[in-house]
C-alpha positions in Angstrom: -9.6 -13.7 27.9 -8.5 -17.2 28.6 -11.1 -18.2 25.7 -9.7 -16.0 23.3 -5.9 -17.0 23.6 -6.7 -20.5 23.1 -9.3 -20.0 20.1 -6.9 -21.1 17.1 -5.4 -19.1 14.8 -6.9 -18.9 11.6 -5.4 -16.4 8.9 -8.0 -14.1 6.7 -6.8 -15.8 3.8 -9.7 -14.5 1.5 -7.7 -11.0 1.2 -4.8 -12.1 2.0 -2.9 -11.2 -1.9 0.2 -10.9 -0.6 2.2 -13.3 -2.9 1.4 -13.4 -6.9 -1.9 -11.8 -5.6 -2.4 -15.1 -3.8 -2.3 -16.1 0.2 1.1 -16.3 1.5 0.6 -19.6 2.1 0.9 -20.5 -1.7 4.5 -19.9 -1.4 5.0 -22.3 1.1 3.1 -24.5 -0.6 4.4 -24.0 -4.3 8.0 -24.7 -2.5 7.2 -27.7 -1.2 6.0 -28.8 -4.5 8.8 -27.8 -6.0 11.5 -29.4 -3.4 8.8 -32.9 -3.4 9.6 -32.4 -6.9 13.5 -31.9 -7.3 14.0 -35.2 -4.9 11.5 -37.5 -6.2 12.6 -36.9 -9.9 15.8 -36.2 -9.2 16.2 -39.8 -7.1 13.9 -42.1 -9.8 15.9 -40.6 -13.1 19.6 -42.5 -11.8 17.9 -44.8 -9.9 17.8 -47.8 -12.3 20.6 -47.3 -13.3 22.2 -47.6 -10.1 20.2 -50.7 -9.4 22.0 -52.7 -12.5 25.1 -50.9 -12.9 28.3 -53.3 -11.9 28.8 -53.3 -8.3 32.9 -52.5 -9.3 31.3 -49.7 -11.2 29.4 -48.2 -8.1 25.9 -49.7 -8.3 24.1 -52.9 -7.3 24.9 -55.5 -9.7 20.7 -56.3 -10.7 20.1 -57.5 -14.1 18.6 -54.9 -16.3 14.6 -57.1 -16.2 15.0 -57.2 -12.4 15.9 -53.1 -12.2 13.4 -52.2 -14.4 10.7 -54.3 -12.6 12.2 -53.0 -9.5 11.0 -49.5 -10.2 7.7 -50.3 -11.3 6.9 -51.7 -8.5 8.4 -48.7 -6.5 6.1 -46.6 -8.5 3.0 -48.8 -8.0 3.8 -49.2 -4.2 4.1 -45.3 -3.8 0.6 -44.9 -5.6 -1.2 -47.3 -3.1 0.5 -45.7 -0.1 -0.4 -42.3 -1.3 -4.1 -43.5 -1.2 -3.4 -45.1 2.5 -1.9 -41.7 3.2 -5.0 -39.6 2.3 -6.7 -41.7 5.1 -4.1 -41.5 7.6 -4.1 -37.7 7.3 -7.9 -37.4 7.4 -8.2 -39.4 10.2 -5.2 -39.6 12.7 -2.4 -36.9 11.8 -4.1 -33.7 10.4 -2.7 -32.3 7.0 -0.1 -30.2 8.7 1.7 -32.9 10.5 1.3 -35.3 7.8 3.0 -33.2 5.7 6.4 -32.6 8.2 6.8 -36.1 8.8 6.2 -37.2 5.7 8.8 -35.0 4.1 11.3 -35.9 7.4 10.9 -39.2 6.1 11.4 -38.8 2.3 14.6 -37.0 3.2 15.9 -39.9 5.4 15.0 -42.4 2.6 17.1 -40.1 0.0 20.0 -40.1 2.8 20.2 -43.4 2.9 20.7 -43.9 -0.5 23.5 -41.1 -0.4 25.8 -43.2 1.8 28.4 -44.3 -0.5 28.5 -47.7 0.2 26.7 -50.1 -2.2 24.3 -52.5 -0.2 20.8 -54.0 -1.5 19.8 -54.1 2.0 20.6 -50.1 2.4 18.6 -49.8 -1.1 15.6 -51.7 0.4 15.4 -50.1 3.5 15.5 -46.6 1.8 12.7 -47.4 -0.4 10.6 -48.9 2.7 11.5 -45.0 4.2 10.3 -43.6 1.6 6.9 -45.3 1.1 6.3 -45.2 4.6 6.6 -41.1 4.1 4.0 -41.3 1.3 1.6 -43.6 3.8 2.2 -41.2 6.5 1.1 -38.0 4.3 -0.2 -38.5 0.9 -1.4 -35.8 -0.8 -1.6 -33.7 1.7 0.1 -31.0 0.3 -2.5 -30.2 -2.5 -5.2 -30.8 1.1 -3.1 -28.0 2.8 -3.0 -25.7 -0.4 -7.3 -26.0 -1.0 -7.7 -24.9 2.6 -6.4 -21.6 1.7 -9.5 -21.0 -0.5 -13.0 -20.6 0.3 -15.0 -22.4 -2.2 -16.2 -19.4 -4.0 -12.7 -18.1 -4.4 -11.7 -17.3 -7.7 -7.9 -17.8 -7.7 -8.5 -21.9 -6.5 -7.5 -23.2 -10.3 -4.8 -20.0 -10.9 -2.9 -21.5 -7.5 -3.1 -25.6 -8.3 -2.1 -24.1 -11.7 1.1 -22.7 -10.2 2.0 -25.7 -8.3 1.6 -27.7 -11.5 4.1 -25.6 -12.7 6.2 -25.6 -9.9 6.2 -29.7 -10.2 7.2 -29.8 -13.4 9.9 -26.8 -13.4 11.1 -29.4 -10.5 11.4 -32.0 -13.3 14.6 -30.5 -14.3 16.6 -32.5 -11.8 16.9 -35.2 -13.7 19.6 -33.5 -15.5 21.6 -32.5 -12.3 21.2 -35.7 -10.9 22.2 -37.5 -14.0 25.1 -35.0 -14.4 26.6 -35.6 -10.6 26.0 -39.8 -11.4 28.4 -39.4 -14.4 30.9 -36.6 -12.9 31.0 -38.1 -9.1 28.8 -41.1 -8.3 25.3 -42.2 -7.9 25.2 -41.3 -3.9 26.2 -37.4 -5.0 23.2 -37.3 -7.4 21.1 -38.9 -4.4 22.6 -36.5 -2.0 21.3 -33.5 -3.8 17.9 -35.3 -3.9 17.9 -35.3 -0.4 18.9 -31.7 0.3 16.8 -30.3 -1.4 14.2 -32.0 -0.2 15.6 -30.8 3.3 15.7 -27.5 2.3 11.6 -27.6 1.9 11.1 -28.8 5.4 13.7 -25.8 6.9 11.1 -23.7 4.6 8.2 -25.6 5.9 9.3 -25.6 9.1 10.4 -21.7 9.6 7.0 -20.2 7.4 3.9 -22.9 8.3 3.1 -21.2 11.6 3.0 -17.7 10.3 1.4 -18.1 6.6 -1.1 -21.0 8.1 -1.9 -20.2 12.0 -3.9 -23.4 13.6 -5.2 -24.3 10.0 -4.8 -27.9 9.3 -3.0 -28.8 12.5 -6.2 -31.2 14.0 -7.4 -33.9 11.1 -11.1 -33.1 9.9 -12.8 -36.8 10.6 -10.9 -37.9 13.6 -11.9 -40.8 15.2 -12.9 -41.2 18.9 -10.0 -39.7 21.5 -9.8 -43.0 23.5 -9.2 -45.0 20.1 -6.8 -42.7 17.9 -3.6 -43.6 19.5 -4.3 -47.3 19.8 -5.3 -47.3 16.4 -2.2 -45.4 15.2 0.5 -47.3 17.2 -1.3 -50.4 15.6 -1.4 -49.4 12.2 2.7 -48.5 12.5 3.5 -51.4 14.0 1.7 -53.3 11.3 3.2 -51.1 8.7 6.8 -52.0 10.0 6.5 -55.6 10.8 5.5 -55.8 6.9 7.9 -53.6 5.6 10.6 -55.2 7.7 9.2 -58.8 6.7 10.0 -57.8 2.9 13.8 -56.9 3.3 14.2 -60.0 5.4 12.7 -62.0 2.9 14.6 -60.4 -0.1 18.3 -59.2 1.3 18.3 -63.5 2.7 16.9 -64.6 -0.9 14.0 -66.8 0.6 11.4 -64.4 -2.1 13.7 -63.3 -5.4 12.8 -60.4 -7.3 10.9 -61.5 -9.4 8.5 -63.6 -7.4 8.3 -60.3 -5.3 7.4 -58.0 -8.8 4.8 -60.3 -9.7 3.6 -60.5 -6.7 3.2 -57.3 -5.7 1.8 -56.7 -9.7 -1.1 -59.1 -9.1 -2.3 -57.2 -6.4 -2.4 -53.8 -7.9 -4.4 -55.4 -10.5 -7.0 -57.0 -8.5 -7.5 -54.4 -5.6 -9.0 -51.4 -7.9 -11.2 -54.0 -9.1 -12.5 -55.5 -6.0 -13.0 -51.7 -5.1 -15.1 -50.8 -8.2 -17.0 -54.4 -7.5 -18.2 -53.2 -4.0 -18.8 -49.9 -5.1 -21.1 -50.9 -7.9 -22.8 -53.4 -5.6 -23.2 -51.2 -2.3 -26.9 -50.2 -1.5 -25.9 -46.6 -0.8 -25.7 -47.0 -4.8 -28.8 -46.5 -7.4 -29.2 -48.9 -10.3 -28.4 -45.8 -12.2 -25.0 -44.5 -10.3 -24.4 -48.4 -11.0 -24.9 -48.2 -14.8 -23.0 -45.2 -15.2 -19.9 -47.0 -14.0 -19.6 -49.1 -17.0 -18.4 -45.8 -19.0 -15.9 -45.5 -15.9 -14.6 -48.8 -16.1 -13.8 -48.5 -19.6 -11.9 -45.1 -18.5 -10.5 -47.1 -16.3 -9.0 -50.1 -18.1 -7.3 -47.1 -21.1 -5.9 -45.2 -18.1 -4.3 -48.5 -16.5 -2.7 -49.2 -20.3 -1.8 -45.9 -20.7 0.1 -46.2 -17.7 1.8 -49.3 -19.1 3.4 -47.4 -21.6 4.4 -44.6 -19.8 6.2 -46.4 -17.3 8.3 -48.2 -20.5 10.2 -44.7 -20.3 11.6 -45.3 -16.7 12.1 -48.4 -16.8 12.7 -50.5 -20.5 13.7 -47.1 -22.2 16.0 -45.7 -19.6 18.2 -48.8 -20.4 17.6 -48.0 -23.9 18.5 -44.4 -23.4 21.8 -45.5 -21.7 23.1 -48.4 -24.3 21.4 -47.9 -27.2 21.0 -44.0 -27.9 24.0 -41.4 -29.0 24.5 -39.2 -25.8 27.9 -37.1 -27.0 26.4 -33.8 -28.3 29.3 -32.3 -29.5 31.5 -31.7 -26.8 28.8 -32.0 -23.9 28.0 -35.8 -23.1 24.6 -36.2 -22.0 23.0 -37.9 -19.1 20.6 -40.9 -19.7 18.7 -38.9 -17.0 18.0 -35.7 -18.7 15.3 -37.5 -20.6 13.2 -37.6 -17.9 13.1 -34.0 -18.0 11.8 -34.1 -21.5 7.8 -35.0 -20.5 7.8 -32.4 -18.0 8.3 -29.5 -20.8 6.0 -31.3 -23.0 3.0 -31.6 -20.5 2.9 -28.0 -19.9 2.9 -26.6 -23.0 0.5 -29.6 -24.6 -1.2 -29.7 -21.2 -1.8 -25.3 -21.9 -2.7 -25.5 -25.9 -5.2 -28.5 -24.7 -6.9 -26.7 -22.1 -7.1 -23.2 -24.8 -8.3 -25.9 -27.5 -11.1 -27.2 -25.5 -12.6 -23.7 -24.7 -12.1 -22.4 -28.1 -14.3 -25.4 -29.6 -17.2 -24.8 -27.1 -19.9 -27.7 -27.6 -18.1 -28.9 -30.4 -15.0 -30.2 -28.1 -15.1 -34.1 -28.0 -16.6 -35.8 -25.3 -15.0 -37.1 -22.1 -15.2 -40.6 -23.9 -14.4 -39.4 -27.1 -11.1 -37.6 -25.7 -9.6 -40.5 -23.8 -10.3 -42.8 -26.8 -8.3 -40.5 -29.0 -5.9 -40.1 -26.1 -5.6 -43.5 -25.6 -4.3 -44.0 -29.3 -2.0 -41.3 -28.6 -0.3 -43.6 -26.0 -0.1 -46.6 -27.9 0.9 -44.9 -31.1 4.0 -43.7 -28.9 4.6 -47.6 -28.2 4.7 -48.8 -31.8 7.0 -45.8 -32.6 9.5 -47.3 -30.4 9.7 -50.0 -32.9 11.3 -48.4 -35.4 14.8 -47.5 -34.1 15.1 -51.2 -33.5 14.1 -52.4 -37.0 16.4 -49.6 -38.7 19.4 -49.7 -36.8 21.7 -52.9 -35.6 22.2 -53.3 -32.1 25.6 -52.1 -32.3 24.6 -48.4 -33.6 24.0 -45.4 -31.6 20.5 -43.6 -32.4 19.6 -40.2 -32.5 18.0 -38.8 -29.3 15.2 -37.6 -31.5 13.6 -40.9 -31.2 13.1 -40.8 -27.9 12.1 -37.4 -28.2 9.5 -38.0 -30.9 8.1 -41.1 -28.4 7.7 -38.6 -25.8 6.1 -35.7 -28.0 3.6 -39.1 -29.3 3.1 -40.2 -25.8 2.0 -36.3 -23.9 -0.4 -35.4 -26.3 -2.2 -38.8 -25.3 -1.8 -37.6 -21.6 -2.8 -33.4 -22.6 -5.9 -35.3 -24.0 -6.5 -38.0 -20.9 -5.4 -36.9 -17.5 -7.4 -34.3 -16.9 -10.5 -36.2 -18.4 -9.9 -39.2 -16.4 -9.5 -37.2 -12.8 -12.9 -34.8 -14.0 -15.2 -37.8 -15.0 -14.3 -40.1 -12.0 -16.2 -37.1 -10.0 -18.4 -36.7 -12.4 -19.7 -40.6 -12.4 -19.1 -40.8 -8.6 -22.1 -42.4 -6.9 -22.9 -39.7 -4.0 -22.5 -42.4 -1.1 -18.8 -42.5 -2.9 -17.8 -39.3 -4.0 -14.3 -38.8 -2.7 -13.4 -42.4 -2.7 -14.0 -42.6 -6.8 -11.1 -40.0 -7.3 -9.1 -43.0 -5.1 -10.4 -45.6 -7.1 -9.0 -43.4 -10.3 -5.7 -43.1 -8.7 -5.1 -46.4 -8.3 -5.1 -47.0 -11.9 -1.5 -45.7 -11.8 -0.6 -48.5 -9.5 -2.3 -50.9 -11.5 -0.4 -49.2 -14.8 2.8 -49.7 -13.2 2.1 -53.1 -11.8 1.2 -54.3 -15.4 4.9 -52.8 -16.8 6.6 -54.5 -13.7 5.0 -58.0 -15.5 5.5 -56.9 -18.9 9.2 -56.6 -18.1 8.7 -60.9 -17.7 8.6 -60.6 -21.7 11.0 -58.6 -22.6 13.7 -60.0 -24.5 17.5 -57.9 -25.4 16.7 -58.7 -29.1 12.8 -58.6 -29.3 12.4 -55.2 -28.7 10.0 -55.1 -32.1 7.8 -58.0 -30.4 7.6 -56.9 -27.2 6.4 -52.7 -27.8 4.0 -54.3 -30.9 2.4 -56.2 -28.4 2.1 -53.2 -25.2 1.0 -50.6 -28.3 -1.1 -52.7 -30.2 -3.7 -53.6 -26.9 -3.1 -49.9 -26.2 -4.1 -48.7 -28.6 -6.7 -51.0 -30.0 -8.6 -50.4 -26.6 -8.3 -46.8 -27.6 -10.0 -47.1 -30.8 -12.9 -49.3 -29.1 -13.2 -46.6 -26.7 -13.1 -43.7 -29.6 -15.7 -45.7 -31.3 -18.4 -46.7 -28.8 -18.0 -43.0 -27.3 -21.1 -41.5 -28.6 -23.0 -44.6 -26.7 -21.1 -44.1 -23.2 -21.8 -40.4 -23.3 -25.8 -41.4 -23.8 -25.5 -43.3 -20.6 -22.9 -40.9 -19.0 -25.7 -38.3 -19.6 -28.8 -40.1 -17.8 -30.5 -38.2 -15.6 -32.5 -40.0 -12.2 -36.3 -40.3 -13.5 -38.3 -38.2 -11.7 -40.8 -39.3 -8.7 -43.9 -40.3 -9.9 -46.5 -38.3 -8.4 -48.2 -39.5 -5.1 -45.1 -41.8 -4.4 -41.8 -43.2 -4.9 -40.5 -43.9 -8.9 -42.0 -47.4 -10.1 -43.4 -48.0 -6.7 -40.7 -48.7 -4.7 -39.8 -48.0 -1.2 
């Protein structure tokens, strides 16, 4: 009896149907999304703006280049310490508790930024919160939501399809963020990040036990008892002591921004590579696996430009959006913010008719090269666009929305055609000594992305505008086209197979 009431808990979620023919768990799940969603969008949209509006006028007082570098690097930060998270999860905190103090923390680092009181210290220590949340649970979310299918289950893709959804329907914060900025202030559009944010943890909190049982609650490669805790208070304490090193060094001015920015930039470049090096170089890895990475790095190097581009539209065009573009629609003045919500509409219905397109072509669908080449265009084509509005019009005339609409129609077709390539051929081209790591590697070619816009921002000029997106969409999309064109050759090595053993012993004789 004793055995039995401690045996843990595990649901029969394999006919468990009972939400959208799903697992109940789906909706806990899908809400969290959503919530992770409403804050993160919802806090990033205003943010910039509140980082160089006036300080008399409610925000920070940065200049425009240091705000818009200032969220790149923000962005680039939160990818690495999603990756750090995944391990931390894994190893020390389990998926469950990962995720509740993750999400405590991402509320506490949107609180902060609520209190109406306008401090760069109070800014910096929220967006230390906040990355610290992502270290503590990365993507443990989308972890929790694959336990609730076996691996023959049919509904797996129909339920990371809904949470798609659910992330992007959250993308309409933006507008309510951006609309309480411009009624009230920038705290009351943080504020409503924050509660709703809090409002997934009540939902986490009162549902998890019931819709999950024990599932999740112990990590699945813990290390040895009499070294986890040591390990984990050490790894904190590191964590702060850096963190807290940062602040000092920026709030007292020893490290400006920009030192920081580029700083930080350099990094995200080199680390991904330094990865791939070892990778490529380990013994657990065959001359072929080896070879095959050449197609990846070239996957790799589109998806870190791509990146550059798309982070233009939350950093260099949000300020555009604000001081350059027409936002009185009639009677109904627009948010700068409500942009933002733009690319989440797009991506699902491009990311839907590329996904139908695909299956209706069969065989005759591009490649995996082929597609991120073209893709790859795509995103630099959405660059040069950008030139135009600045050519055409003085700097003293409002433009039409439509040409930021038009960039962002140019720019998610390039990302209906690239990111789900890019995630699929990373496992695809994974040595098997580095399977799950090679999806990290991929990852980090967001940080790197945004690390390479935080340094672009060091050339942009209030004037150049022409000069400065020629130069970010023509590399784009010229390493596009190389891609596109050489994509019948990386598929022929993508393709390869292992020879097989020669009879009687090992291939070519060796041991």
């Amino acid at each position: 009896m004793a055995t039995q009431s401690n045996a843990p808990a595990i649901p029969d979620f394999a006919h468990d149907r009972k939400f959208l023919g799903h697992p109940r768990g789906m909706f806990t799940t899908s809400f969290m999304a959503l919530a992770e969603a409403f804050g993160n969008y919802g806090m990033t949209a205003i943010l910039i703006y509140y980082l160089y509006q006036n300080v008399s006028k409610g925000g920070l007082g940065f200049s425009e280049n240091e705000a818009a570098q200032l969220v790149n690097i923000y962005n680039s930060l939160l990818g690495i310490a999603g990756v750090v998270g995944a391990f931390v999860a894994d190893r020390f905190l389990g998926v469950r508790r990962s995720m509740m103090i993750g999400y405590c923390f991402k509320t506490i680092g949107y609180l902060l930024l609520a209190i109406p009181f306008e401090s760069r210290g109070v800014y910096l220590a929220s967006q230390a919160v906040l990355l610290v949340g992502m270290i503590c649970m990365g993507t443990s979310l989308y972890a929790m939501a694959g336990k609730l299918y076996g691996k023959t289950d049919n509904r797996r893709d129909s339920g990371f399809s809904m949470m798609y959804i659910m992330n992007n329907v959250g993308a309409v914060a933006p507008m309510i963020t951006g609309a309480l900025a411009l009624a009230f202030n920038y705290h009351a559009g943080f504020l409503f990040a924050a509660i709703i944010q809090g409002v997934g943890v009540i939902v986490y909190q009162a549902t998890a036990q019931k819709v999950f049982g024990d599932v999740g609650k112990k990590p699945d490669d813990p290390p040895a008892p009499d070294r986890k805790g040591k390990i984990l208070a050490t790894f904190f304490i590191v964590i702060l002591l850096l963190f807290g090193t940062i602040i000092t060094l920026l709030v007292t001015g020893t490290v400006n921004v920009t030192a920081f920015c580029n700083g930080v930039s350099t990094v995200t470049i080199f680390l991904p590579l330094v990865y791939i090096a070892y990778i490529m170089n380990s013994k657990k890895t065959s001359r072929l696996e080896a070879k095959k990475l050449w197609p990846f790095l070239w996957l790799f190097a589109c998806n870190c430009f791509d990146m550059l581009v798309w982070y233009q539209s939350t950093s260099i065009l949000a300020i555009f959006a604000e001081k350059r573009v027409n936002l009185q629609l009639g009677a109904w003045q627009m948010s700068p913010a409500s942009f933002q919500t733009v690319p989440a509409v797009l991506a699902i219905i491009f990311g839907t008719f590329a996904s139908w397109l695909w299956i209706r072509m069969g065989k005759k669908a591009p490649s995996a090269p082929r597609k991120y080449g073209i893709g790859t265009v795509f995103y630099g084509c959405s660059a040069l666009f950008m030139i135009l509005p600045f050519v055409l019009f003085p700097e003293n005339v409002k433009v039409s929305p439509l040409w930021l609409i038009f960039f962002y129609v140019i720019n998610i077709w390039g990302e209906a055609m690239t990111s789900p390539t890019g995630f699929s051929t990373a496992t695809l081209l994974a040595p098997t000594a580095f399977t799950a790591q090679m999806a990290t590697v991929w990852k980090l070619s967001q940080a790197t992305g945004s690390g390479l816009s935080s340094l672009a921002v060091n050339f942009y000029k209030v004037g150049h505008e022409p000069e400065y997106f020629a130069f970010i969409g023509g590399v784009t999309a010229l390493l596009g086209l190389s891609l596109w064109i050489f994509s019948n050759k990386m598929q022929k090595i993508i393709a390869m197979q292992e020879p097989a053993p020669a009879a009687g012993g090992t291939a070519s004789g060796e041991e």
